[in-house]
C-alpha positions, -999 to +999 in steps of 0.1 A: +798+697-560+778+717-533+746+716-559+752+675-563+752+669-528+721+695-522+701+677-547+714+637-531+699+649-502+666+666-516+664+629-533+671+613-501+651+635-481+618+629-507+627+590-509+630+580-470+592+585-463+584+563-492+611+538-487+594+534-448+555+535-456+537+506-442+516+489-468+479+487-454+458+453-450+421+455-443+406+429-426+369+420-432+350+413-398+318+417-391+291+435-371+311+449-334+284+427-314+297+391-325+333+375-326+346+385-357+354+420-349+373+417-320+392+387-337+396+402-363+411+436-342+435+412-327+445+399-353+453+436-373+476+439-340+493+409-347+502+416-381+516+454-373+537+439-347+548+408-362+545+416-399+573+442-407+560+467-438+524+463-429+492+477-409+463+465-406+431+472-395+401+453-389+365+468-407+328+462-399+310+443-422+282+425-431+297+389-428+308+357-443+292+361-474+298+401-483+329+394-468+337+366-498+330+393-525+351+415-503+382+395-511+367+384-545+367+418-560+401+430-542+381+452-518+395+432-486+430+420-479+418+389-457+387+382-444+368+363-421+343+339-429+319+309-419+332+279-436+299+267-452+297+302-472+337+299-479+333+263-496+303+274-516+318+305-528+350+284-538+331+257-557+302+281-568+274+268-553+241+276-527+243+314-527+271+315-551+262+294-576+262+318-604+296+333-594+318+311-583+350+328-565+378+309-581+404+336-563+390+322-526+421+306-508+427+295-472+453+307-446+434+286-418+403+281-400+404+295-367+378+286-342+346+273-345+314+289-344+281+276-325+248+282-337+230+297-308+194+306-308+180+329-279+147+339-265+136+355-229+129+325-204+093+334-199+085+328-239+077+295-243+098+288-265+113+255-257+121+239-288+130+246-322+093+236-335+076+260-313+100+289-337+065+284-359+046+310-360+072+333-341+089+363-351+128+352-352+157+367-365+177+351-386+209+372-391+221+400-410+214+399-448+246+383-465+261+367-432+266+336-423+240+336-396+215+337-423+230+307-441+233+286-414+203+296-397+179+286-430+198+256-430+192+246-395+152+251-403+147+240-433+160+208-428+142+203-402+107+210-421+110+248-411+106+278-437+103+309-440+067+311-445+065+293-411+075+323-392+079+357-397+115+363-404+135+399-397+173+401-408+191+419-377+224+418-368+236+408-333+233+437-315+198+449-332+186+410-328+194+416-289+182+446-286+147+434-306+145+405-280+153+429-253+125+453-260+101+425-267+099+432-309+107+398-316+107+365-300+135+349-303+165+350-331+199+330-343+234+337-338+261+317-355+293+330-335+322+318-314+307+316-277+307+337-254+299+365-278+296+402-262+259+407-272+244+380-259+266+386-227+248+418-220+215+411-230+214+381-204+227+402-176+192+426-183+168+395-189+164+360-179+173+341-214+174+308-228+191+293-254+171+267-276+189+231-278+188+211-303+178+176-308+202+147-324+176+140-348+176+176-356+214+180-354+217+147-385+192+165-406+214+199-402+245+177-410+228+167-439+218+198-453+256+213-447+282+186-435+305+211-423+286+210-393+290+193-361+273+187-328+284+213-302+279+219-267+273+254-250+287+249-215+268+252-187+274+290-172+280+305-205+257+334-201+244+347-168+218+324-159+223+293-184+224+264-157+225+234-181+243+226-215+230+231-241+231+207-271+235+227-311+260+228-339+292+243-345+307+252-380+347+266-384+355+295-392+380+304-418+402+332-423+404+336-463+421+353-486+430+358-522+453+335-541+470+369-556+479+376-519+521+375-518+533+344-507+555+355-481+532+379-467+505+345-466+533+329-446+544+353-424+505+361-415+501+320-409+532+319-387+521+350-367+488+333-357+499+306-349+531+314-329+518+341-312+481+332-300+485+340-265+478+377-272+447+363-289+430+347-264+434+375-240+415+395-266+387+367-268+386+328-253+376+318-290+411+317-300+417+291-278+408+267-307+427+282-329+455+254-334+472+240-365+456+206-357+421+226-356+430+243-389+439+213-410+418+189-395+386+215-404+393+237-435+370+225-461+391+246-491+422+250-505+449+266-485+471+296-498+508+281-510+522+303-484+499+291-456+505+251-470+542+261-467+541+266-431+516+238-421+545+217-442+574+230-422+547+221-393+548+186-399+509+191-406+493+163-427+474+178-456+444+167-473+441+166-508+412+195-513+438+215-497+460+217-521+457+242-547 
């Protein structure tokens, strides 16, 4: 009897950490000097309070589209994404028109981004026709920066061989306007975002408006954009509004996700977005009204089960 209840407790003893580990969910963000990171962070410390059996942490990546092979390929539990770059990876087309992600599902869009592009006060640069001839960046490779960035000029009679375009991230694109190495570069990210922030409180900046006329030929060249207004005061410095475009952002997922894990993560953003906004103001937007009024995909069945129990209205391309 003494041996039985030796080995019952070995057992035990060997079973109990098991029985307790967390399961871990990887979040994929973006580069630290944009939105998406500390979102992203916020939202990991949602989940490991709210979420019982999980942690989650949030990883740097390069962006909306690496993050939709992220999730694609398993690699990434959720990820965040610009919604332009989300519908064409789910209906396999622009950059993903030779693989479409059928896996891609929705748990919500979450705030919207602005397309912001900055040079020093002193350049010249006034318009987006005087980018010719410039050297701009225009994002990381694979973000959504990129995307909407070559969108933005090209349909307004802008390529590439019209200036001389260098792929850096936020910080490196603020740091390269900074030092004077380029002259002016694109940022698709929820305002206020941390590295233009502190590049305008070394230099006098200016952020390029945009036209209407320029703002319909964007919409038609990607109609998940919208006009958007950068408030005056943003940055340090900016006096007047600005006038650009905003696109969602959506936080994806696989369709192999569990469903009651999909749900659980819906109602925890949702119900508790107080402690995301103190983390950053972008989360103010992030509503249920927001997220079904904007997400251009099909939502997860455990998200769409909560949006139900909402009393949300669902669109048809939101159904699986």
């Amino acid at each position: 009897m003494r041996a039985l209840k030796t080995a019952l407790a070995a057992t035990l003893l060997v079973a109990a950490p098991a029985a307790l580990a967390q399961q871990q969910l990887s979040i994929a963000t973006g580069g630290t000097g944009g939105t998406y990171y500390p979102y992203g962070g916020g939202l990991a410390e949602l989940i490991n309070e709210h979420v019982d059996g999980y942690d989650a942490v949030a990883e740097v990546t390069g962006a909306s589209v690496e993050n939709m092979g992220l999730v694609w390929r398993g690699d990434s539990d959720l990820a965040l994404a610009l919604a332009d770059t989300v519908y064409q990876a789910y209906n396999g087309t622009g950059d993903f028109e030779d693989r479409k992600l059928e896996n891609i599902r929705a748990l919500a869009s979450i705030y919207p981004n602005a397309v912001q592009i900055v040079t020093m006060a002193d350049s010249g640069i006034e318009s987006l026709s005087d980018l010719e001839g410039k050297v701009v960046s225009v994002g990381a490779p694979g973000s959504g920066t990129e995307l909407n960035a070559r969108a933005v000029l090209e349909s307004n009679d802008i390529s590439y061989d019209d200036i001389d375009a260098r792929r850096l991230n936020f910080n490196e694109t603020a740091d390269a306007i900074r030092d004077g190495d380029i002259d002016a570069g694109f940022w698709s990210v929820g305002p206020p975002t941390s590295s233009i922030m502190n590049l305008a409180t070394t230099r006098d900046i200016r952020l390029i408006g945009l036209t209407d006329e320029e703002i319909a030929n964007a919409k038609g060249e990607a109609p998940v954009f919208a006009a958007y207004e950068l408030k005056s005061g943003l940055y340090e410095g900016m006096e007047d509004a600005v006038q650009t475009i905003g696109i969602p952002n959506v936080l994806a997922v696989s369709s192999e996700m569990d469903e009651e894990l999909a749900y659980q993560i819906t109602q925890t953003l949702f119900e508790q977005t107080d402690q995301l906004i103190a983390i950053h103001p972008a989360a103010n937007d992030t509503t249920v009204e927001f997220s079904v009024d904007s997400t251009p995909i099909a939502f997860h069945p455990g998200a769409l089960r909560y949006y139900e129990e909402s009393g949300a209205e669902i669109a048809d391309r939101q159904r699986p």
